[in-house]
Every structure is written in C-alpha cells, then in structure tokens.
ROGULO-883194 format. One record per residue (C-alpha): x, y, z. Coordinates in Angstrom, 1 decimal, decimal comma, padded with zeros to 4 digits. Example, Ala and Ser with C-alpha at 12.3 -4.5 7.8 and 13.67 -1.06 7.14 Angstrom:
2
<xx=012,3 yy=-004,5 zz=007,8>
<xx=013,7 yy=-001,1 zz=007,1>
***
This chain:
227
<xx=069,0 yy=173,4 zz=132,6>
<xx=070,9 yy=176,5 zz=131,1>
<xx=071,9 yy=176,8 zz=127,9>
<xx=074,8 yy=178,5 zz=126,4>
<xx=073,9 yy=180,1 zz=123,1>
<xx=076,3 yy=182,5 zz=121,0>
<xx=074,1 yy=185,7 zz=119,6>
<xx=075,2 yy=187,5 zz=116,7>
<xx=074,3 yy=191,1 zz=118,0>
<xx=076,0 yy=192,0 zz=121,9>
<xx=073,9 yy=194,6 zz=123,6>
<xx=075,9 yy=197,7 zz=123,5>
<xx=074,4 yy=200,2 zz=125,2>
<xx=071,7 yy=200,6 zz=128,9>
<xx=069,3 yy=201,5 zz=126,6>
<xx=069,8 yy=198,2 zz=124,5>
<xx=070,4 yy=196,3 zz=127,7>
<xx=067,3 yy=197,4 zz=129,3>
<xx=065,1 yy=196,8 zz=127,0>
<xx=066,6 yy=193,1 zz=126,8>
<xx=066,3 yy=192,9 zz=130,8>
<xx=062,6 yy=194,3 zz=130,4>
<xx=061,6 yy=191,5 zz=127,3>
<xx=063,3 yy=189,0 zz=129,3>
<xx=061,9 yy=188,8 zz=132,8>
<xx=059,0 yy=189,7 zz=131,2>
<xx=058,2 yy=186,7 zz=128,7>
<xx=060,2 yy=185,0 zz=131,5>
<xx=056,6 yy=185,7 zz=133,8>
<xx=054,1 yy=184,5 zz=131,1>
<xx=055,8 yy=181,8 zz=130,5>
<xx=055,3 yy=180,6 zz=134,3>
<xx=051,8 yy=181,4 zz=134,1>
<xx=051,6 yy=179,7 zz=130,5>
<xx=053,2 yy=176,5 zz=132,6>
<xx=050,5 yy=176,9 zz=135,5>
<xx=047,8 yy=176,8 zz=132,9>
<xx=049,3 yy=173,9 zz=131,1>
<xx=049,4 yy=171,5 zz=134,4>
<xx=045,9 yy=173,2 zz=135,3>
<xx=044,5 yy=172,1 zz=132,3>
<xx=046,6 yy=168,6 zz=132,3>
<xx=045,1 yy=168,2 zz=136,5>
<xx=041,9 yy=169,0 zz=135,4>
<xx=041,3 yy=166,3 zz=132,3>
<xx=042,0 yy=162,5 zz=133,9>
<xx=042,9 yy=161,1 zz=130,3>
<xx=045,2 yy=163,6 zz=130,0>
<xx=046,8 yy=162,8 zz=132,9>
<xx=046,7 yy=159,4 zz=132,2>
<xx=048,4 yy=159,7 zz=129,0>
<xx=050,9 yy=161,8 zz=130,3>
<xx=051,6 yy=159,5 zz=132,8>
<xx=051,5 yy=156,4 zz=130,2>
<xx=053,6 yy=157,8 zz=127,7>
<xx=056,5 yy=160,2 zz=129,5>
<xx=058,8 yy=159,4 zz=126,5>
<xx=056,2 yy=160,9 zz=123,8>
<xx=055,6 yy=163,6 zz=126,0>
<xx=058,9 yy=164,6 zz=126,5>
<xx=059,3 yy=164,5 zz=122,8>
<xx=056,3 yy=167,1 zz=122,7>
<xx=058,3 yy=169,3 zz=125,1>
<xx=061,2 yy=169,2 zz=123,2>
<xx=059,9 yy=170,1 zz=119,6>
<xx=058,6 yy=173,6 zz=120,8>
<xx=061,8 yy=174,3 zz=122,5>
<xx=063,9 yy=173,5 zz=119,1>
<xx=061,4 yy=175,8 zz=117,2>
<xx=061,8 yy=178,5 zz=120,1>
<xx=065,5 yy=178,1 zz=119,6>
<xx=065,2 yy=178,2 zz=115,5>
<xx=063,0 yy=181,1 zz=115,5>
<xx=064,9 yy=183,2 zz=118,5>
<xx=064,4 yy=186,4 zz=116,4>
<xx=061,8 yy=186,1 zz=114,4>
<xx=058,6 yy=187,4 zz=115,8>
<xx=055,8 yy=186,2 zz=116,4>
<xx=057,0 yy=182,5 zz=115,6>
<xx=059,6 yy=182,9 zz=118,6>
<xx=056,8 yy=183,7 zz=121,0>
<xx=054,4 yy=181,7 zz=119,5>
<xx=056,9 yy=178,7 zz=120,3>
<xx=058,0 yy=180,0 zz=123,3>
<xx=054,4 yy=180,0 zz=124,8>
<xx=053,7 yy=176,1 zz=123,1>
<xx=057,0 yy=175,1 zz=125,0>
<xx=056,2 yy=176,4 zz=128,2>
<xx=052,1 yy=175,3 zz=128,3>
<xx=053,4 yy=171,6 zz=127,3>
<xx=055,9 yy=171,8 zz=129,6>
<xx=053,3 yy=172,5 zz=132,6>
<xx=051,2 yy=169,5 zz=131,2>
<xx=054,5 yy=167,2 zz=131,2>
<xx=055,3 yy=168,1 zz=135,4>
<xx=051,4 yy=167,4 zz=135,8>
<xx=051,1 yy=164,3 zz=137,0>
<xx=054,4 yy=165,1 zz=139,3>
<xx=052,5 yy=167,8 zz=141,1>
<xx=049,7 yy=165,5 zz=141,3>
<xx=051,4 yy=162,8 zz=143,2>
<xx=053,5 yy=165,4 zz=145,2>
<xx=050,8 yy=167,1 zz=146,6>
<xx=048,8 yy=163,9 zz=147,0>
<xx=051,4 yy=162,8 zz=149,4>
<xx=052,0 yy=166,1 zz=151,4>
<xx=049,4 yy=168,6 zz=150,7>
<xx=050,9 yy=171,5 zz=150,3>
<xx=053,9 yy=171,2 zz=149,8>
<xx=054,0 yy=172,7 zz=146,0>
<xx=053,1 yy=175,9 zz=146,7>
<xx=055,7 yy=175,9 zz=149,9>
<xx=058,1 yy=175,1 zz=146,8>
<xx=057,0 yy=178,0 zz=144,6>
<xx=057,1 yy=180,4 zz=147,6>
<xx=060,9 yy=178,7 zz=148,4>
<xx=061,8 yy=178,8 zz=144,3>
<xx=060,9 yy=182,7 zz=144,3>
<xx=062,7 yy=183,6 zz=147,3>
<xx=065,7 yy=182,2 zz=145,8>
<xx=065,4 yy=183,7 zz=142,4>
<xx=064,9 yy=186,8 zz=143,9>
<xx=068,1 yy=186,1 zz=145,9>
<xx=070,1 yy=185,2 zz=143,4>
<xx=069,3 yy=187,6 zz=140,7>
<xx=070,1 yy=190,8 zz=143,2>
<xx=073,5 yy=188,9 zz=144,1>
<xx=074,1 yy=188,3 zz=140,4>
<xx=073,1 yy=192,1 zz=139,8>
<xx=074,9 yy=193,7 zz=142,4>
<xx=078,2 yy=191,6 zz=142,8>
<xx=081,4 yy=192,5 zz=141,2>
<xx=082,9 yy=189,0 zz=140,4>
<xx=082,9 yy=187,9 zz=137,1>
<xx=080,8 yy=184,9 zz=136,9>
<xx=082,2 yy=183,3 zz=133,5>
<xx=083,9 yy=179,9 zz=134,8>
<xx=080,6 yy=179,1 zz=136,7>
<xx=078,8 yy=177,5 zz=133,1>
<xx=081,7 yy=175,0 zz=132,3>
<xx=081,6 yy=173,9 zz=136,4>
<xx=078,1 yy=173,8 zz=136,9>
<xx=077,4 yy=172,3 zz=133,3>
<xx=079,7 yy=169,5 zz=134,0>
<xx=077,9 yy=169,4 zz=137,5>
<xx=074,3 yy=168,9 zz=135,8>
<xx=076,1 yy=165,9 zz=133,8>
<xx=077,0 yy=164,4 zz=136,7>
<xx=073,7 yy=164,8 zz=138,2>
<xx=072,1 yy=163,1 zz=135,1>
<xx=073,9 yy=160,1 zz=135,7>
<xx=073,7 yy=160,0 zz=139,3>
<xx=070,1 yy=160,1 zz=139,1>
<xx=069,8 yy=157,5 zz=136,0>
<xx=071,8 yy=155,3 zz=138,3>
<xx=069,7 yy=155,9 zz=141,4>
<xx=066,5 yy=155,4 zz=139,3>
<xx=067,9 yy=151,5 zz=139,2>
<xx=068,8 yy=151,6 zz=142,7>
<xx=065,9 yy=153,3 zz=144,5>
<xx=067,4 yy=154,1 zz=147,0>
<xx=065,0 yy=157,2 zz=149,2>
<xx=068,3 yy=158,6 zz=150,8>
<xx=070,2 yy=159,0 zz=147,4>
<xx=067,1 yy=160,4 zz=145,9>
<xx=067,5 yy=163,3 zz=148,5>
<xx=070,8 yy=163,5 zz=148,0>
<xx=070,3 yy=164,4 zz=144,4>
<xx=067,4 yy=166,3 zz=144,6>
<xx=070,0 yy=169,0 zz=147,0>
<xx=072,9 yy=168,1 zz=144,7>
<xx=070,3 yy=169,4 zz=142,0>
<xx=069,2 yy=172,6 zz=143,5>
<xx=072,8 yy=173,8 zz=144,1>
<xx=073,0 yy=173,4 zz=140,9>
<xx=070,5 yy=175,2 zz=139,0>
<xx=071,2 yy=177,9 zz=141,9>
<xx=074,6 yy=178,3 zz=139,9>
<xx=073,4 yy=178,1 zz=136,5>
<xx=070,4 yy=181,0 zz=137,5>
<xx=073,3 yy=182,8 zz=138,8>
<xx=075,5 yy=182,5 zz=135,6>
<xx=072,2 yy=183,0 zz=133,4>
<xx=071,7 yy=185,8 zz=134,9>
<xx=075,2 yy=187,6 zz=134,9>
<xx=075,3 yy=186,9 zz=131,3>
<xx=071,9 yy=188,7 zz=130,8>
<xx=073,1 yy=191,7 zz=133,0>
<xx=076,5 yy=191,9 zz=132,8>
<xx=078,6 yy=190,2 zz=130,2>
<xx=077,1 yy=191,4 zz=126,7>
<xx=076,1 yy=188,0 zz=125,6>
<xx=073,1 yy=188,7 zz=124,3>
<xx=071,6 yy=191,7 zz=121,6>
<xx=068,6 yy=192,9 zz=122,5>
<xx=066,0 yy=190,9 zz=120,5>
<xx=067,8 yy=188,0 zz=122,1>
<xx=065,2 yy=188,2 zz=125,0>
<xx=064,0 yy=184,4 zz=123,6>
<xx=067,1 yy=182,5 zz=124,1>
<xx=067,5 yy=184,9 zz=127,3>
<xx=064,2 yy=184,0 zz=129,1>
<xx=064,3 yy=180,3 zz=128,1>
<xx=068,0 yy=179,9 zz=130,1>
<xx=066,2 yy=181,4 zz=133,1>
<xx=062,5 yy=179,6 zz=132,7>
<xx=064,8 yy=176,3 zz=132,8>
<xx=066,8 yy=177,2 zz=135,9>
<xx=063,7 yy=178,3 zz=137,8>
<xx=061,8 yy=175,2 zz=137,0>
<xx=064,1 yy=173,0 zz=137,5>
<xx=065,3 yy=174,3 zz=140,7>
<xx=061,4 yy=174,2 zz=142,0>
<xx=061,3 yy=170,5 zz=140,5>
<xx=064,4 yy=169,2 zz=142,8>
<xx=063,0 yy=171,9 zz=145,8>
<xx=060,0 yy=169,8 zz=145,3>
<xx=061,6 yy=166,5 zz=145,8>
<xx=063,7 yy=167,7 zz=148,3>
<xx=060,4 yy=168,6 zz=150,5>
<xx=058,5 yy=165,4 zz=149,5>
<xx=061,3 yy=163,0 zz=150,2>
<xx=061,8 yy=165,0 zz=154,0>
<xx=058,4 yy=164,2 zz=154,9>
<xx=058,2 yy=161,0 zz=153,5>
<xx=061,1 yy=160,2 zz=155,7>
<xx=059,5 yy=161,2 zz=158,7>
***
C-alpha cells in the first residue's frame, strides 16, 4: 500500500528534485532484486518455507519491524538503507511460499506477472510524469478504496468463494494502479518530499509495485484455475 508521510524539507529546486527522482527509483530497483533474493533463498531452504508457511503471523511481524525502522531512520544513513534492504529481503521470503504454490499450479505464470507489473509501472509513471492534472484527491479515494478491499477480502477469506476472489484480486490492481499514480505525482510533481527523503519515497512505490504484482498474480492464477 501507499503511504502518506509529511517531510520536513520540500524539494525546491530540479537539481534537488532530481537527485531525489535519481535515489528513488534507484533504491526503488535494489530493493526488487533484494526481494528476489529473499524468496530465492526462502524457495531454495524447505524449512524455511515451511516455517513461513506455519507461522504467517510471526512472519508478518518480521516484515513489519524493518519497515518501522526504515520509517524511523528515513534520514539517517546508513541505518535507513540498512533497514530498507532488511525490509525488502524479508518481504521476498514472506511472498515465498505464494510464488511457490502459484507457479506450482500454472507454471509460469509469475514471471508473465512481473513482465505485466513492469509494463504497467512504466505506463503509469510516464502518465503521472507527463500529465497536467493535479493528482492530490486520488490518496484520500484510493486509500479509502484499499480499506474497502481489506475487508472485502477478510470477508471473502470466510466465504471462499473463487469468483469473489477474482473480483478482488481486479478490484485490488485498480487500486494500487492509483495509488502508484499518486505516489508518483507526489515524488515528481507536488514538492512532498526533500531530497534525502528518497527512503520514505521508494518505499510508497516498492509497496504499490508489489502489491499490484501480488493481486496481477491472483488475477492470472484464479483465470486458469477457472478454466
């Protein structure tokens, strides 16, 4: 999901703003690779996979200590990268076992979502760049969207029901589309961020981008199951 964060120093010149662009995709790229080598090394060890699989609750709450630190630390290198990079790797072992059973049921199909989740980033972030339209509104609409989701999906987790499932996973996409969007006008365009802010920058992105491939995922798993 995107966050909204508040810095204390606006960008407020292209030089300032370009360096925060270039530290932003840029950590916003290791990070994905730090992911692929955590879920490597998570696919690779069984027990890991196993407790990963066991325990999704502790796990989580190994994915979300990082993430505070990386938050805490936003500015204060190394500690923020340091963080960053711990986030991201446990993440990738976390959404293991997920691109285990994904691609165990339709191989393939995870690297057709990466090649789908680029396009669209790539997509996006040139419409966010080049339009005119002043994006604000869309974090209060698509937040309260994603809150929605949540519950949708909590409900349908009781239910089960394979249709719904698809339904969410589409609903879900949309949604992170619009959030990337917003993420990224704010980064560009609005002045949110200072310069050194390329942490809490690159983790709003990292979060849309794998969340939209998580529900771009399901939506292609669910499709073939159904067939």
């Amino acid at each position: 999901m995107g966050f909204s964060y508040a810095p204390s120093v606006q960008v407020r010149s292209g030089a300032e703003r370009a360096t925060l662009v270039r530290r932003t995709y840029g950590l916003v790229f290791l990070s994905i690779i730090v992911t692929i080598l955590g879920s490597a090394f998570a696919l690779s060890q069984q027990a890991v996979l196993q407790g990963v699989l066991q325990h999704p609750i502790i796990t989580f709450l190994c994915v979300l200590a990082p993430l505070f630190m990386a938050q805490r630390a936003a500015r204060e290198f190394p500690k923020n990268l340091i963080f960053t990079f711990l986030f991201t790797f446990v993440e990738g072992v976390y959404i293991a076992p997920f691109l285990y059973i994904a691609e165990r049921s339709a191989p393939g199909v995870v690297s057709q979502a990466a090649v789908l989740t680029l396009s669209a980033f790539g997509v996006l972030s040139l419409y966010a760049l080049l339009s005119r339209r002043d994006f604000s509104a869309w974090g209060s609409f698509f937040m309260v969207g994603l809150v929605v989701l949540i519950v949708a999906s909590i409900i349908n987790a009781f239910v089960g029901s394979a249709l719904g499932g698809l339904w969410i996973a589409a609903v879900g996409v949309m949604i992170f589309a619009g959030l990337l969007v917003f993420d990224t006008w704010r980064i560009l365009r609005s002045g949110a961020y200072g310069q050194n802010d390329y942490v809490l920058a690159a983790v709003s992105i990292y979060l849309d981008l794998l969340n939209m491939f998580l529900f771009i995922l399901m939506l292609l798993t669910g499709n073939r199951d159904r067939r």
